[in-house]
N, C-alpha and C positions, 0 to 999 in steps of 0.2 A: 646843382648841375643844370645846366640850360636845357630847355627842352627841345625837338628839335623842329625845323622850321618846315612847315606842312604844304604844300604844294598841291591847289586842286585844280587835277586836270577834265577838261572838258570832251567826251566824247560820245559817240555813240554807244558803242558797248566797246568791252575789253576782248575782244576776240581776236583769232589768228589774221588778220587783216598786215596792212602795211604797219598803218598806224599802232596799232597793239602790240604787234611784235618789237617795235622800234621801240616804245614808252618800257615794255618788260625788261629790253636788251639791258637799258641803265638800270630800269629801276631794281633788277635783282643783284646788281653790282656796287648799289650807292651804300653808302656811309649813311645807313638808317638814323644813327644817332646825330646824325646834323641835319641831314635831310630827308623828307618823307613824303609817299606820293600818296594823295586820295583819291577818287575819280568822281565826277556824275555824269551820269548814263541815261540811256533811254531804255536798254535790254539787258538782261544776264548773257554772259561772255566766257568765253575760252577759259578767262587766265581769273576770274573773280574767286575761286577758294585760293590761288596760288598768292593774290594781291591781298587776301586775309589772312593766311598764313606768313607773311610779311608784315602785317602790322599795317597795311595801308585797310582805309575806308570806305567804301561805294557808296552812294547815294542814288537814287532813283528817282527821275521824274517821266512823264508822257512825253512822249516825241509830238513831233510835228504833227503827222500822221497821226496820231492816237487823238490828238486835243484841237487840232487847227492851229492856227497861227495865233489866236489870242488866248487861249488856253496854255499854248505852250511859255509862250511870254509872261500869264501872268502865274505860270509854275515857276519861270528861273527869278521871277521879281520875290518870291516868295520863299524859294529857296535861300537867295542871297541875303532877305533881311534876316534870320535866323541864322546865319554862317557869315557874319559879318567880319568873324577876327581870321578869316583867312587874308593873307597880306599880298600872293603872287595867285594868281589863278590864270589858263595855262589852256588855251580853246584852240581843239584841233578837226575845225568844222570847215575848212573850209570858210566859203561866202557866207554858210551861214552863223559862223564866228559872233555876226551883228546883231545877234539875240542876246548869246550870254554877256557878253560883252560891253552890250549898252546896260543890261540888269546890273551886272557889276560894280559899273560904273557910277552910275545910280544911288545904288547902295552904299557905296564909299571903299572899294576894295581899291585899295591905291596901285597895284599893279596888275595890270590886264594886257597877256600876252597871245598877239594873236600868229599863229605857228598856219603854212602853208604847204602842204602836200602834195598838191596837184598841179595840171600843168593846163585841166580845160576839164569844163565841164558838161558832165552828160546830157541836160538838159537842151531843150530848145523853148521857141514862140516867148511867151510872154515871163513864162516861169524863168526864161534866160534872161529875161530883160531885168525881172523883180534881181534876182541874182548879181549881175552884173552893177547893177545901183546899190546895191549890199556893199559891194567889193569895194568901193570906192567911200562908202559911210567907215568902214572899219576904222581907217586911222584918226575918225573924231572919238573913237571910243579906245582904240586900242594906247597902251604907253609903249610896249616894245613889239618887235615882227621879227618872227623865225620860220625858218623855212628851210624846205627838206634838201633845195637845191637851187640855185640863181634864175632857172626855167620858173619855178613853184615861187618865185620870191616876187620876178617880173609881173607872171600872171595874177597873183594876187593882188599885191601893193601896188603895183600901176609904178607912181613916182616918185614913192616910199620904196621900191625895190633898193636901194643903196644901203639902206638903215638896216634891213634886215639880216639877221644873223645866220649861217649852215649849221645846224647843230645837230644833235642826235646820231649821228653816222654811225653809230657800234653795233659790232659782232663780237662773239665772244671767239678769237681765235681756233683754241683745241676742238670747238666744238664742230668746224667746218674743213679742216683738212684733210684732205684725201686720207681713206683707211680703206684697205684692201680686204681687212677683217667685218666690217660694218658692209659693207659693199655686199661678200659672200652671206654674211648672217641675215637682212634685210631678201635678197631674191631669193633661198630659201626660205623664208618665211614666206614668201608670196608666192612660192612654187615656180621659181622661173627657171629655162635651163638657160647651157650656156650659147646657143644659136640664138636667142631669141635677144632684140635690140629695143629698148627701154625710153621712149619718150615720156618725160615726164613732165607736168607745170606743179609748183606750190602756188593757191592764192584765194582767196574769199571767192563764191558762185556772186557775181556781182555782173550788171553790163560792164560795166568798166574793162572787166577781165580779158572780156569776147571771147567767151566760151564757146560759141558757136561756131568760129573761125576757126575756133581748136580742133574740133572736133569734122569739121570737112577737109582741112589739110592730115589728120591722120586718116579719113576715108581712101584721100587720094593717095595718101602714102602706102598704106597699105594692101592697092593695089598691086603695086612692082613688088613691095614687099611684105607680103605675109607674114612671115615671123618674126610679127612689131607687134609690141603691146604699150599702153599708153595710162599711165598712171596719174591722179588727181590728188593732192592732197590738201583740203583743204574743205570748208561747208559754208553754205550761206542760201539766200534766197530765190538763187536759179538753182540750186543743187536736182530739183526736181523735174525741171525744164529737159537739163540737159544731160539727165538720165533717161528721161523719153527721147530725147533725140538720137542719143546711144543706142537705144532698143528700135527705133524706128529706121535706125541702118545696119541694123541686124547687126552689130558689132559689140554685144556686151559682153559676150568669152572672150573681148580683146582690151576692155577698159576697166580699170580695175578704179573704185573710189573709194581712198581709205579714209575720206572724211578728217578732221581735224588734228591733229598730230602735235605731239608735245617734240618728241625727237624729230626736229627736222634735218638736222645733221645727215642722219642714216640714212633719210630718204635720197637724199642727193647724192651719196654713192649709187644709191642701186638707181638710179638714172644713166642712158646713156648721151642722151641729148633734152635739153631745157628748152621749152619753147615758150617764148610769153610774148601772143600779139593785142598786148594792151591796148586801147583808144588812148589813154593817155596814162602818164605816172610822174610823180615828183622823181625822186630816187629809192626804184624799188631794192633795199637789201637784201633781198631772196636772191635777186643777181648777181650783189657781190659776193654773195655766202656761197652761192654756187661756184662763181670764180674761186673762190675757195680752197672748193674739193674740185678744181681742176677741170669744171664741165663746160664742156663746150654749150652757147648759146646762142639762138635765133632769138633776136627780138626787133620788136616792132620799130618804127621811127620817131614815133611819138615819145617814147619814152625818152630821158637826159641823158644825153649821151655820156655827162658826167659818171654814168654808170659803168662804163670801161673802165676797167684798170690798165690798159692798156699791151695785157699779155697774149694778144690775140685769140682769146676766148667768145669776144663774142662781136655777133654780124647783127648791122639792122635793115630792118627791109621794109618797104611801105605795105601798109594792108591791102592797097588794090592792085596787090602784083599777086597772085596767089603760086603764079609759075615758079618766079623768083624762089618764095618759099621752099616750095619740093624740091627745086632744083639741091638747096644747100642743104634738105634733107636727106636726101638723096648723097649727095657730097658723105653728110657727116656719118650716113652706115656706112660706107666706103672705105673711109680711113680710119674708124672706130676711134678715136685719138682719146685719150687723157693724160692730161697735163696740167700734175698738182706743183701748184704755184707756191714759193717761199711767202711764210708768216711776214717777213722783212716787208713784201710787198702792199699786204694791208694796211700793216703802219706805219707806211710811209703813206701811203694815201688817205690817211688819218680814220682807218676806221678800228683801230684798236681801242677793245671799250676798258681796256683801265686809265687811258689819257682822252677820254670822250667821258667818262666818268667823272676825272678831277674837275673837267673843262666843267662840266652840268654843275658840280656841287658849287663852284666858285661861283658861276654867273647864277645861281638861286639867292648863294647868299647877298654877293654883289646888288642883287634886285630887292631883296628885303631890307639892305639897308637904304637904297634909294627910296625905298616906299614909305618908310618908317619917318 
């Protein structure tokens, strides 16, 4: 029997992030017996017992941060000559893609995929500059480019954007449709009653997030209206930050942080409105999952607007409008709305992950025999 074809992907850690969530979405629905996901990491993650109880593999080297930039280079030159018979390898870094990538390369991994998420990067000065001279070295290293959305494809690839592929889009259906049962079971667990209107974001403590914006548009919300409570799910590196910012506006009996969550379904019922003023995003799924379960969303401009489905769910607004904001917060306590949208409508916008599944198994194998 053939054995099946092992795909190691490149990331930072395997946590509740965009990226982790998106790779889990397939990887707990693929056909193990043909195809198989491994990872290397720089940190332990969310989902690593879940990716071992699947049969996939983790590897670990020092990040950037831990080793410097020659340290880290000569951990992935080192890793790759010892992992040589992997065939597809599968970098979800961003710009800095141009590390593993070129190690890969190097070493003889005949397919080196480089996969784009984002739509602009946090950095600035010099470190933007090194960066942006990355972005354009990729396609001497890279064989194929995928990307989360044509915004994430442009930004990356430059004049390579046409080559690159939209992949990954899956949600698992049942798991995100409106239930009135999970709704009630979920603010009960959190002791919510029925006056009280539920802002909530899922998403990594990262700048990226701007968690800080988050939390002065529920200040100001919560002045007109008090019986708003503002729910977090999700952990990471500001998680600390902006727990003191929380307590230093005297608002912690109003923000509840449930830290990283496997059931996200549930949490999105017991939401009343979704707020996400990213800096930037490829195509975050947390919004279509939330389109979903029929929630209404404010999000920022920056994000791909690719991210509507069209059902009139959600509004975007620039971040240096803060008015704008409250106003539509304000709007959506008003008319309390929800409006759970047909399954039909996902998959037709192609994010049903049993035909985003075939899609992945086909184009691994597809690439293995191109590599071979």
């Amino acid at each position: 029997m053939e054995s099946a074809l092992r795909i190691l992907h490149v990331v930072e850690s395997m946590n509740q992030s965009e990226v982790g969530t998106m790779l889990m979405n397939v990887y707990r629905n693929l056909n193990r017996s043909k195809v198989q996901f491994d990872f290397l990491t720089n940190e332990e993650g969310d989902y690593d017992q879940e990716i071992h109880q699947l049969g996939g593999l983790i590897y670990r080297i020092p990040s950037i941060k831990e080793a410097g930039i020659r340290g880290y280079r000569k951990s992935l030159r080192q890793f790759f000559k010892g992992h040589r018979f992997y065939i597809v390898m599968h970098s979800h870094l961003d710009q800095m893609s141009i590390y593993p990538l070129k190690a890969a390369k190097r070493t003889g991994i005949p397919v080196r995929v480089a996969h784009s998420h984002s739509t602009k990067s946090n950095v600035t000065g010099t470190i933007r500059m090194l960066k942006e001279i990355a972005s354009y070295l990729i396609p001497l290293y890279a064989t194929h480019f995928f990307a989360s959305s044509p915004e994430a494809a442009e930004w990356l690839f430059k004049r390579r954007a046409n080559q690159a592929e939209i992949m990954f889009k899956a949600i698992d259906l049942e798991r995100f449709c409106y239930s009135h049962s999970l709704r009630e079971q979920g603010r009960q667990e959190l002791g919510i009653i029925d006056k009280e209107f539920i802002i909530g974001h899922i998403g990594r403590f990262t700048p990226q997030k701007n968690y800080h914006y988050l939390i002065e548009l529920f200040v100001g919300f919560r002045r007109r209206i008090p019986q708003s409570k503002l729910i977090l799910v999700g952990d990471g590196p500001l998680r600390a930050e902006i727990e003191a910012k929380v307590k230093q506006y005297r608002i912690q009996d109003h923000v509840i942080f449930l830290g990283a969550k496997q059931d996200l379904g549930k949490w999105l019922q017991v939401f009343d409105l979704f707020i996400s003023p990213s800096l930037h995003e490829g195509l975050p799924l947390t919004l279509v999952e939330a389109q979903g379960a029929g929630l209404p969303i404010l999000a920022s401009d920056s994000i791909s607007k690719e991210v509507d489905l069209g059902v009139g769910l959600v509004q975007f607004f620039p971040i240096d409008n803060k008015r704008k904001w409250l106003e539509a917060m304000y709007d959506a306590y008003e008319h309390k709305s929800r409006n759970p949208i047909e399954p039909e409508i996902l998959i037709k916008n192609g994010y049903d992950v049993e035909q985003v599944v075939l899609q992945t198994e086909q184009k691994y194998l597809q690439l293995r025999d191109d590599g071979i």
